[in-house]
Every structure is written in structure tokens, then in C-alpha cells.
PDBQT receptor file of N, H, CA, C and O in Angstrom, charges set to zero:
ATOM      1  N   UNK A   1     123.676 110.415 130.971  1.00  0.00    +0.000 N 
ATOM      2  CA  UNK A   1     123.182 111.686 130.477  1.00  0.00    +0.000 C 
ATOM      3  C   UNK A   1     122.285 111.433 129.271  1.00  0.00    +0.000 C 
ATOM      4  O   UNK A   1     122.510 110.662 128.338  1.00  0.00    +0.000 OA
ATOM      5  N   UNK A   2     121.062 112.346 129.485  1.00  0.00    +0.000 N 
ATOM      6  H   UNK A   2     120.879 112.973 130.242  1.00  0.00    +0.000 HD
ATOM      7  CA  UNK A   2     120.375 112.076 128.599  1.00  0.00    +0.000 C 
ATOM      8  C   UNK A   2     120.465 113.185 127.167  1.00  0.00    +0.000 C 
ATOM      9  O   UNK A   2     120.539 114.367 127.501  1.00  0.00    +0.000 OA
ATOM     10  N   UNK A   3     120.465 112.956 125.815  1.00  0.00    +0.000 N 
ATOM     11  H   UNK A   3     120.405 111.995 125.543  1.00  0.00    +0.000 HD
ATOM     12  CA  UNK A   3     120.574 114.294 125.014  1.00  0.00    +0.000 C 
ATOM     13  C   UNK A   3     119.370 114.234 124.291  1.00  0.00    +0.000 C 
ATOM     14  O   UNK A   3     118.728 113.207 124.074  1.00  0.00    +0.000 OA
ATOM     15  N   UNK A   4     118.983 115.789 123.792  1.00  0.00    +0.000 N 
ATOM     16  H   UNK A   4     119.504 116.624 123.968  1.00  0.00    +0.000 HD
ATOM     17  CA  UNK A   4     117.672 116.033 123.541  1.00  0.00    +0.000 C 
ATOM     18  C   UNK A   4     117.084 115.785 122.334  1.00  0.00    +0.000 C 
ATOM     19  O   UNK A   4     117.581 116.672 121.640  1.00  0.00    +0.000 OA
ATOM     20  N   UNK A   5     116.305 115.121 121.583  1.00  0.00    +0.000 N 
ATOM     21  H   UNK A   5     115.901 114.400 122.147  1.00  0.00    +0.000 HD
ATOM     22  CA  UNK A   5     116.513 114.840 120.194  1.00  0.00    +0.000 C 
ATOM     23  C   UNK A   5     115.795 116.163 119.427  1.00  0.00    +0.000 C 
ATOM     24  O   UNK A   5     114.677 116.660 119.561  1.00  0.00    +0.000 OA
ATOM     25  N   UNK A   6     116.977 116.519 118.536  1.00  0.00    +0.000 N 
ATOM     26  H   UNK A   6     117.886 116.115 118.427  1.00  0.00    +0.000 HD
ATOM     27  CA  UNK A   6     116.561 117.564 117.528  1.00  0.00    +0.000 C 
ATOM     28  C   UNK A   6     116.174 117.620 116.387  1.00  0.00    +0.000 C 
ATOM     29  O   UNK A   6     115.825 118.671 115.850  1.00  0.00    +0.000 OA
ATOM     30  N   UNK A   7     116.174 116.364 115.768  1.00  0.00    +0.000 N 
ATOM     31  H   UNK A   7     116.458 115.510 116.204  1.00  0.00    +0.000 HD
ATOM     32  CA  UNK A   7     114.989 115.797 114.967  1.00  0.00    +0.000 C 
ATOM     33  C   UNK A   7     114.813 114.547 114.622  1.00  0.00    +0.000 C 
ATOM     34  O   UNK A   7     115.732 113.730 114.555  1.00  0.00    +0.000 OA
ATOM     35  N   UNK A   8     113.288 114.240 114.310  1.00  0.00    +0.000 N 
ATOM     36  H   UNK A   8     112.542 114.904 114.364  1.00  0.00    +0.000 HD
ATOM     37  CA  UNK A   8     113.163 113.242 113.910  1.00  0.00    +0.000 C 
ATOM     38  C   UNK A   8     112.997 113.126 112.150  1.00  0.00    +0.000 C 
ATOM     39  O   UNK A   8     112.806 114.161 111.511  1.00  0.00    +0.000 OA
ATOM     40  N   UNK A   9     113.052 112.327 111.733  1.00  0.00    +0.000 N 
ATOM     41  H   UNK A   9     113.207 111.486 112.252  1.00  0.00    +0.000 HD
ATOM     42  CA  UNK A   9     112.513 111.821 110.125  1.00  0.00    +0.000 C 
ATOM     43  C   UNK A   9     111.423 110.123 110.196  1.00  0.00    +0.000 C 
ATOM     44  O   UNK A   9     111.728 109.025 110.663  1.00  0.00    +0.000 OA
ATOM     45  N   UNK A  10     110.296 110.538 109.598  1.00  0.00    +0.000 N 
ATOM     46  H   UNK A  10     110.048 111.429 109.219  1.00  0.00    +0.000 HD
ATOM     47  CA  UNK A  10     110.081 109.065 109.354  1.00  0.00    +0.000 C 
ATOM     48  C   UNK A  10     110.491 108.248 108.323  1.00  0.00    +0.000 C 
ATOM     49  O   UNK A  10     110.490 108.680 107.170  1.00  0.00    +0.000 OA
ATOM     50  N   UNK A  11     110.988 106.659 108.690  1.00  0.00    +0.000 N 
ATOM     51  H   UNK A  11     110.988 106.308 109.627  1.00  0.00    +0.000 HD
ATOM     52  CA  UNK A  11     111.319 105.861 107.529  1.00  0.00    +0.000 C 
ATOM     53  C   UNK A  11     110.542 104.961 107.110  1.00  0.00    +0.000 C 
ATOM     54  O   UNK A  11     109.391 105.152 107.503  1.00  0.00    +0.000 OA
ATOM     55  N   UNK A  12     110.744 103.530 106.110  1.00  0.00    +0.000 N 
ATOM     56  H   UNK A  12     111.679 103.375 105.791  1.00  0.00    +0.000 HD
ATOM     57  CA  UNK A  12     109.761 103.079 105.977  1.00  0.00    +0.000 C 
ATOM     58  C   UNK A  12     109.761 101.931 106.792  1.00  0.00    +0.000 C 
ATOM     59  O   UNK A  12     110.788 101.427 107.247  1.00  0.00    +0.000 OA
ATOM     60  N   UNK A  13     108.622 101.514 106.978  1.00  0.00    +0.000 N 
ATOM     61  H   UNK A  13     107.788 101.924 106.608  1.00  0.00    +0.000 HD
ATOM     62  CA  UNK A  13     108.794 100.027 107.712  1.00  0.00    +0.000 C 
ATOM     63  C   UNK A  13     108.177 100.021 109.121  1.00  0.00    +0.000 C 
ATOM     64  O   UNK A  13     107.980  98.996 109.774  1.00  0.00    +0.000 OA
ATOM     65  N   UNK A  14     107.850 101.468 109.583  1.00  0.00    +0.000 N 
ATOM     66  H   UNK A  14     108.011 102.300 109.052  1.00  0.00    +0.000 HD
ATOM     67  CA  UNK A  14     107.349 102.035 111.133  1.00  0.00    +0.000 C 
ATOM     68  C   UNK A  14     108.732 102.256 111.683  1.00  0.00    +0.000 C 
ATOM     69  O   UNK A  14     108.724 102.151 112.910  1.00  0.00    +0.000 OA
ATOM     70  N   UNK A  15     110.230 102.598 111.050  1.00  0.00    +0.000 N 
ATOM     71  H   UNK A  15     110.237 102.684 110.054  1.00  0.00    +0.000 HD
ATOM     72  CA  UNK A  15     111.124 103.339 111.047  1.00  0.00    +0.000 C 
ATOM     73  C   UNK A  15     111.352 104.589 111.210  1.00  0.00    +0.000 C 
ATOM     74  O   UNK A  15     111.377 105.280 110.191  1.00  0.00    +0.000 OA
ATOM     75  N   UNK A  16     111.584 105.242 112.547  1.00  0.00    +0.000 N 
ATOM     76  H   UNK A  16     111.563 104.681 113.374  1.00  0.00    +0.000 HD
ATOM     77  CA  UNK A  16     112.148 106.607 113.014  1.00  0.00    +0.000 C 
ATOM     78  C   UNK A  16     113.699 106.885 112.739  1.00  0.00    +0.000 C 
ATOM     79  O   UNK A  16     114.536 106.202 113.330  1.00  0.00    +0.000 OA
ATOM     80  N   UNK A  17     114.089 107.896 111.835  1.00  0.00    +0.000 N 
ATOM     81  H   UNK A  17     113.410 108.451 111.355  1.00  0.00    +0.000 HD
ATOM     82  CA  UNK A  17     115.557 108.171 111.853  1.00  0.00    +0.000 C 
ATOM     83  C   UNK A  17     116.015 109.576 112.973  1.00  0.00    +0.000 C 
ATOM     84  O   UNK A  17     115.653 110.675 112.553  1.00  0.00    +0.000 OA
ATOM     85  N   UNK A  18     116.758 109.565 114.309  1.00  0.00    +0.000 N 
ATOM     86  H   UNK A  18     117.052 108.672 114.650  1.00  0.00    +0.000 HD
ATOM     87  CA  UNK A  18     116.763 110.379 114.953  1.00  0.00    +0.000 C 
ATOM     88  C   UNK A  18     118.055 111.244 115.555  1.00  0.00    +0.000 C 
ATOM     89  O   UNK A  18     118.922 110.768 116.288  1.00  0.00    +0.000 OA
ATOM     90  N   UNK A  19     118.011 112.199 115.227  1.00  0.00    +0.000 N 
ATOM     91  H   UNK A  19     117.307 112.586 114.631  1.00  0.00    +0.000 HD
ATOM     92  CA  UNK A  19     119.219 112.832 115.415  1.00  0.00    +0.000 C 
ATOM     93  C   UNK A  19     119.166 113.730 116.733  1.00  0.00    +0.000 C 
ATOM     94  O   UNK A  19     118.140 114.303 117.098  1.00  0.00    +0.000 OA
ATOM     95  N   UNK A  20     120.439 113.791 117.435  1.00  0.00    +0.000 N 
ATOM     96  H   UNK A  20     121.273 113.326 117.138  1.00  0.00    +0.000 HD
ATOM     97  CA  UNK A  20     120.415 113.843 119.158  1.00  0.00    +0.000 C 
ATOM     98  C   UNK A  20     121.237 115.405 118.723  1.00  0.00    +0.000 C 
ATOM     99  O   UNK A  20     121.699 115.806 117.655  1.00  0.00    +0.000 OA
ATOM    100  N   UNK A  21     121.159 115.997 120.047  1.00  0.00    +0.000 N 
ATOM    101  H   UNK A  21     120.785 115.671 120.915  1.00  0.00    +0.000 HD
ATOM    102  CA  UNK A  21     121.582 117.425 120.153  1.00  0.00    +0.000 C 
ATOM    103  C   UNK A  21     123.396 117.363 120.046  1.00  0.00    +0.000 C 
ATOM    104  O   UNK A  21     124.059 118.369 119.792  1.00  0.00    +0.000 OA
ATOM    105  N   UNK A  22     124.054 115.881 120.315  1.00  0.00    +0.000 N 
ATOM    106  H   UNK A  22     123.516 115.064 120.522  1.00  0.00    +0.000 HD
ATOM    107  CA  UNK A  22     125.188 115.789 119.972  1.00  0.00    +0.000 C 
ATOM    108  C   UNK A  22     125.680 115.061 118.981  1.00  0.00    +0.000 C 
ATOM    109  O   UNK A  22     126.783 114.518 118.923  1.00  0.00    +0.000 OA
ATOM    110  N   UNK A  23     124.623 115.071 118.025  1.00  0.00    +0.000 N 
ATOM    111  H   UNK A  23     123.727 115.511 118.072  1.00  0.00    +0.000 HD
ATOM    112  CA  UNK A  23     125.046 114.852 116.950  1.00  0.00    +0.000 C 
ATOM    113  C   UNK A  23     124.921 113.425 116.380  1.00  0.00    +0.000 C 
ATOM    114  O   UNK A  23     125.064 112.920 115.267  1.00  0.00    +0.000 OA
ATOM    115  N   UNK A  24     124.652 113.067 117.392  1.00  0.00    +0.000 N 
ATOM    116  H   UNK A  24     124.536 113.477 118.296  1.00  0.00    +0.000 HD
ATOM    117  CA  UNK A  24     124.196 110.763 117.335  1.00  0.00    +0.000 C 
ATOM    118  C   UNK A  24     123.025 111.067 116.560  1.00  0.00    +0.000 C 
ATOM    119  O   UNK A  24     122.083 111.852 116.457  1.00  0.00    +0.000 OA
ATOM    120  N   UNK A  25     123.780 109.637 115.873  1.00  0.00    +0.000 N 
ATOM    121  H   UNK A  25     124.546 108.999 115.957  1.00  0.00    +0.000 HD
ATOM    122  CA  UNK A  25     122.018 109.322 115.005  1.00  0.00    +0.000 C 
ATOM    123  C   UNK A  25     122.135 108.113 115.172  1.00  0.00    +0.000 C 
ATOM    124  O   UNK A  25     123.091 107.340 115.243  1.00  0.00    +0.000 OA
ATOM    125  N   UNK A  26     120.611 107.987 115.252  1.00  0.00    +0.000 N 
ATOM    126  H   UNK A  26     119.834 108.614 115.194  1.00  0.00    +0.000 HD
ATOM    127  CA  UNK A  26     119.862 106.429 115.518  1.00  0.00    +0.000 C 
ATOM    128  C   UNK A  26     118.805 106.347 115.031  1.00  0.00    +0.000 C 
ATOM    129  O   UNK A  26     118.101 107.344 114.873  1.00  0.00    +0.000 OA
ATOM    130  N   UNK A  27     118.254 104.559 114.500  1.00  0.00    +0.000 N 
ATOM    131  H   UNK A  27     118.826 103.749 114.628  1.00  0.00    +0.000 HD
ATOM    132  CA  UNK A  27     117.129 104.352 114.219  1.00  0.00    +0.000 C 
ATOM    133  C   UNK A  27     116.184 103.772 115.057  1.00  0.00    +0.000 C 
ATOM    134  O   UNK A  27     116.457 102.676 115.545  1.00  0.00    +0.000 OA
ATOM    135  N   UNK A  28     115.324 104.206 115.265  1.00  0.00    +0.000 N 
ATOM    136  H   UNK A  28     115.102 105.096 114.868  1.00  0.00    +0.000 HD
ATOM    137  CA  UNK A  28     114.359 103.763 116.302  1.00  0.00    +0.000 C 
ATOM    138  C   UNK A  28     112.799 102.857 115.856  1.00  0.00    +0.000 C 
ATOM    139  O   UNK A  28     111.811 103.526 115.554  1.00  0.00    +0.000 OA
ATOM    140  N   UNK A  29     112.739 101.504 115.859  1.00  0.00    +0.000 N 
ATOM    141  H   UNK A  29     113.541 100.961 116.104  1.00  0.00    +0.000 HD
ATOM    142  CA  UNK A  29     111.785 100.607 115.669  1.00  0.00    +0.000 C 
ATOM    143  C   UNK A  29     110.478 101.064 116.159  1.00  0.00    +0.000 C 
ATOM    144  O   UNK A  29     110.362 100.628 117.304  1.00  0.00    +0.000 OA
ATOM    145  N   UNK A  30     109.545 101.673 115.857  1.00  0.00    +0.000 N 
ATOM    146  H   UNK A  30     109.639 102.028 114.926  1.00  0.00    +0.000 HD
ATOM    147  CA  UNK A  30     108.677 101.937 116.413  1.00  0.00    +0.000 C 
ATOM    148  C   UNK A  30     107.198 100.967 116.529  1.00  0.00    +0.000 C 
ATOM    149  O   UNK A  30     106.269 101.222 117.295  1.00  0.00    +0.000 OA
ATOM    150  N   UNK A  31     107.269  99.571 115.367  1.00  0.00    +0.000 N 
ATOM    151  H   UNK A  31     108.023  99.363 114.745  1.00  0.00    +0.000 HD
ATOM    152  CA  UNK A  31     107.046  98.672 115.280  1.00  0.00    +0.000 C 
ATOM    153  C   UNK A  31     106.360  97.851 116.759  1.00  0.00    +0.000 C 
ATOM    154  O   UNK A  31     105.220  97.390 116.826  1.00  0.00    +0.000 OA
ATOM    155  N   UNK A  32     107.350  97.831 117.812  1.00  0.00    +0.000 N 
ATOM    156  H   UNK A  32     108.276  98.206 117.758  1.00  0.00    +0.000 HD
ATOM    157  CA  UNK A  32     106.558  97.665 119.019  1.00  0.00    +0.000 C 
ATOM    158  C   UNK A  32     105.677  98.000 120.014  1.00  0.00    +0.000 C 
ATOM    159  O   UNK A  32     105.358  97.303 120.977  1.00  0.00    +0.000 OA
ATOM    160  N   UNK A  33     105.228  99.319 119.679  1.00  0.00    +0.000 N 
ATOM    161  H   UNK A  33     105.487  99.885 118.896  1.00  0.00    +0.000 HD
ATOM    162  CA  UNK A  33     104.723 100.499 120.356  1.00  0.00    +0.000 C 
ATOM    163  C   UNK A  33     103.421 101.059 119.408  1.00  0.00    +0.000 C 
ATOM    164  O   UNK A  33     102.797 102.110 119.553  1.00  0.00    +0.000 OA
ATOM    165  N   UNK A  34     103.258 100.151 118.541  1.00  0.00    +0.000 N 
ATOM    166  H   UNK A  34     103.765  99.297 118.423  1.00  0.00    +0.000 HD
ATOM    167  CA  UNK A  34     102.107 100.616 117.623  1.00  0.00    +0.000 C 
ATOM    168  C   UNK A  34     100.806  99.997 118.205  1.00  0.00    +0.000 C 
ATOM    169  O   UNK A  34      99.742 100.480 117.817  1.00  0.00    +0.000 OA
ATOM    170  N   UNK A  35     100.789  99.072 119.012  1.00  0.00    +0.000 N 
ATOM    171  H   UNK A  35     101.653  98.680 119.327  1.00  0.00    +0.000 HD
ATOM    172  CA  UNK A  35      99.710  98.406 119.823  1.00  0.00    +0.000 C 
ATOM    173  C   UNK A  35      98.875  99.040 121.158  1.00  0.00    +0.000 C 
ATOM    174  O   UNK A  35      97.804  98.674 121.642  1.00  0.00    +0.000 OA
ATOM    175  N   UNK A  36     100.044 100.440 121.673  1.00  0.00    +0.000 N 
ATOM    176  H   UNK A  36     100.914 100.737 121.279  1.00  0.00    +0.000 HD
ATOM    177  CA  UNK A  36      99.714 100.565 122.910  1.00  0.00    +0.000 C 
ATOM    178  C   UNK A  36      99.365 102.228 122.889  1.00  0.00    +0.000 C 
ATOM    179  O   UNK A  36      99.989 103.085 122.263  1.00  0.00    +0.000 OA
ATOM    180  N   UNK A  37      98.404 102.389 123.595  1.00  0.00    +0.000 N 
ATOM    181  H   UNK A  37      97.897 101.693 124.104  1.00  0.00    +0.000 HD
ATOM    182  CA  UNK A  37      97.945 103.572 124.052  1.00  0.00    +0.000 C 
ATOM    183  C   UNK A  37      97.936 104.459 123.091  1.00  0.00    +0.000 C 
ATOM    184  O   UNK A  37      97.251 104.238 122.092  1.00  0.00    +0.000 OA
ATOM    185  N   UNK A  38      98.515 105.359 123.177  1.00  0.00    +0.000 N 
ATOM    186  H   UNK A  38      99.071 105.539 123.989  1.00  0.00    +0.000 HD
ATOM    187  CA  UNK A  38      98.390 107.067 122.332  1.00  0.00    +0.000 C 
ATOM    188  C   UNK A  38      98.818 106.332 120.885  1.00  0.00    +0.000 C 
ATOM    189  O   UNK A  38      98.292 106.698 119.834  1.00  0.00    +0.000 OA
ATOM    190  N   UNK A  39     100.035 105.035 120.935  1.00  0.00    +0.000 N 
ATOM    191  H   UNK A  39     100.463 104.738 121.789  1.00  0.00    +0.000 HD
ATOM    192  CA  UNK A  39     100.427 105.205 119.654  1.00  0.00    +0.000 C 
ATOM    193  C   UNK A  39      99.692 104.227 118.147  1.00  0.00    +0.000 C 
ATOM    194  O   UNK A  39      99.943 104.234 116.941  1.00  0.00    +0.000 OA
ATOM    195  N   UNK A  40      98.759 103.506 118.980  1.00  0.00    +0.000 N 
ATOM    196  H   UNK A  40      98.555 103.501 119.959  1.00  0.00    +0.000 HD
ATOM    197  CA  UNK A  40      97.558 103.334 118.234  1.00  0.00    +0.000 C 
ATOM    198  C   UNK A  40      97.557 103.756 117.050  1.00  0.00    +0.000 C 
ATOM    199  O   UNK A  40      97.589 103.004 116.077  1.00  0.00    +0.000 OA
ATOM    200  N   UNK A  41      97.515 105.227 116.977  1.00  0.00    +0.000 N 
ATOM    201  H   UNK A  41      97.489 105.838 117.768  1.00  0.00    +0.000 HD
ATOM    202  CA  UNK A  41      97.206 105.868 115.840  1.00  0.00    +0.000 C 
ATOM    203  C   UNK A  41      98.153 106.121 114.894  1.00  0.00    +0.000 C 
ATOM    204  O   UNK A  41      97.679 106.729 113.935  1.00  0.00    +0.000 OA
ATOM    205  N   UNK A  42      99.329 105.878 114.807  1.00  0.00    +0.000 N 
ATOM    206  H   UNK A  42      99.715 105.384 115.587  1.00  0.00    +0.000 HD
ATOM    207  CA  UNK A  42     100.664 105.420 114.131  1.00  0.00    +0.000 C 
ATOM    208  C   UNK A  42     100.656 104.391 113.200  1.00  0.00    +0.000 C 
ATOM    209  O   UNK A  42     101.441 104.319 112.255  1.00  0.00    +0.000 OA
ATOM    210  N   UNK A  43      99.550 103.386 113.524  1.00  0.00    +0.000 N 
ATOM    211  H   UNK A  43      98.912 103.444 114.292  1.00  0.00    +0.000 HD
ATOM    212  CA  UNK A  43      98.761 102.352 112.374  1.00  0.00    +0.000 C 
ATOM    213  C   UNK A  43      99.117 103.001 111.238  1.00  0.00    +0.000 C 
ATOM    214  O   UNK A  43     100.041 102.578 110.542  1.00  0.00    +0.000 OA
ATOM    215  N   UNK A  44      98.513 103.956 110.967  1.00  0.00    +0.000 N 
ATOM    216  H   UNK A  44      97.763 104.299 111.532  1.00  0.00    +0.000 HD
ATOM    217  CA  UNK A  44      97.884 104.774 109.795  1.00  0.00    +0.000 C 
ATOM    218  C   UNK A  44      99.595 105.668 109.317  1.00  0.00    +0.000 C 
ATOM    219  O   UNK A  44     100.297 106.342 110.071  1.00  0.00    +0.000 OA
ATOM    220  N   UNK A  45      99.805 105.389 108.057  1.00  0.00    +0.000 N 
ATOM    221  H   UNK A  45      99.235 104.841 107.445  1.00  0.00    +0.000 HD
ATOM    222  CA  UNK A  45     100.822 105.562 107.754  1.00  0.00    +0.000 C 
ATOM    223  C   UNK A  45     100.882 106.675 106.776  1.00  0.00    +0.000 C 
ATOM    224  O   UNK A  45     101.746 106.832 105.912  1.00  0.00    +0.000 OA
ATOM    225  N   UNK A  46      99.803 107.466 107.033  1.00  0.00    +0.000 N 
ATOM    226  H   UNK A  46      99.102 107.339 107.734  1.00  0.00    +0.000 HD
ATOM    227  CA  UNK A  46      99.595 108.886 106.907  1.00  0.00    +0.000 C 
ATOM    228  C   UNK A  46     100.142 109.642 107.728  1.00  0.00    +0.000 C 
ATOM    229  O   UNK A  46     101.039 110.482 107.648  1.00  0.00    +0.000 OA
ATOM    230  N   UNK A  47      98.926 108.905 109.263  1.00  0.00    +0.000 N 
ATOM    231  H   UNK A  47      98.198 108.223 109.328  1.00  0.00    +0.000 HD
ATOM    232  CA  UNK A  47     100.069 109.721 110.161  1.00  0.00    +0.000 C 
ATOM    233  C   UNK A  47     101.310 109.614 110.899  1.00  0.00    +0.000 C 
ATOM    234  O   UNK A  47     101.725 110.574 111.548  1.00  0.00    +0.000 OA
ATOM    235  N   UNK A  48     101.933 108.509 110.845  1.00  0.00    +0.000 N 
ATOM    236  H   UNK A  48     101.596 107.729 110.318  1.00  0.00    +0.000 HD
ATOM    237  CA  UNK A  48     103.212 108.090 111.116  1.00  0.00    +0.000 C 
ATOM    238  C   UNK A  48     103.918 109.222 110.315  1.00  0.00    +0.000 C 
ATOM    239  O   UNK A  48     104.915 109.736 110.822  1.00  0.00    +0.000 OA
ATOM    240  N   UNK A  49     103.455 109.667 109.044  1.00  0.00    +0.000 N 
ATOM    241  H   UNK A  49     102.645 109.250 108.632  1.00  0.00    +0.000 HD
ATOM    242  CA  UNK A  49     104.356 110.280 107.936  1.00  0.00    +0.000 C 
ATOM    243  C   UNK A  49     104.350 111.780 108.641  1.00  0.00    +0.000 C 
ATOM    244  O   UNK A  49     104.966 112.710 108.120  1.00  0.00    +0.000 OA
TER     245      UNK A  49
């Protein structure tokens, strides 16, 4: 089962802090995904913010 995330926060480092509709929290590396396609623009740590 998948749960829906109800929010995110950015951290530092290309660090996502993410909180799930049941209440899980996790950090999510986004570090690997900064190379590819749409997230390109995540470079920029303006707009990551």
C-alpha cells in the first residue's frame, strides 16, 4: 500500500523531509535525481528551497 505524502520540507544537503498521510516520516536523498530530466532544475538551491 501506497500512502499519500502530506508534506514535504526542504533540508540541507539536496535533503527532502517527508511526512506520509499515516504519519511516517522520512528523508528522501534527492542528490541522485538532480542530473535527470525535469529535476535538472533542483541544481539551483533557490529552487529546491
Amino acid at each position: 500500500m501506497y500512502y499519500a505524502v502530506k508534506k514535504v520540507m526542504p533540508q540541507d544537503n539536496f535533503f527532502l523531509f517527508l511526512v506520509f498521510e499515516n504519519g511516517e516520516k522520512r528523508k528522501f536523498d534527492m542528490k541522485p535525481y538532480l542530473g535527470l530530466g525535469i529535476f535538472k532544475e533542483l541544481n539551483d538551491l533557490n529552487v529546491f528551497n
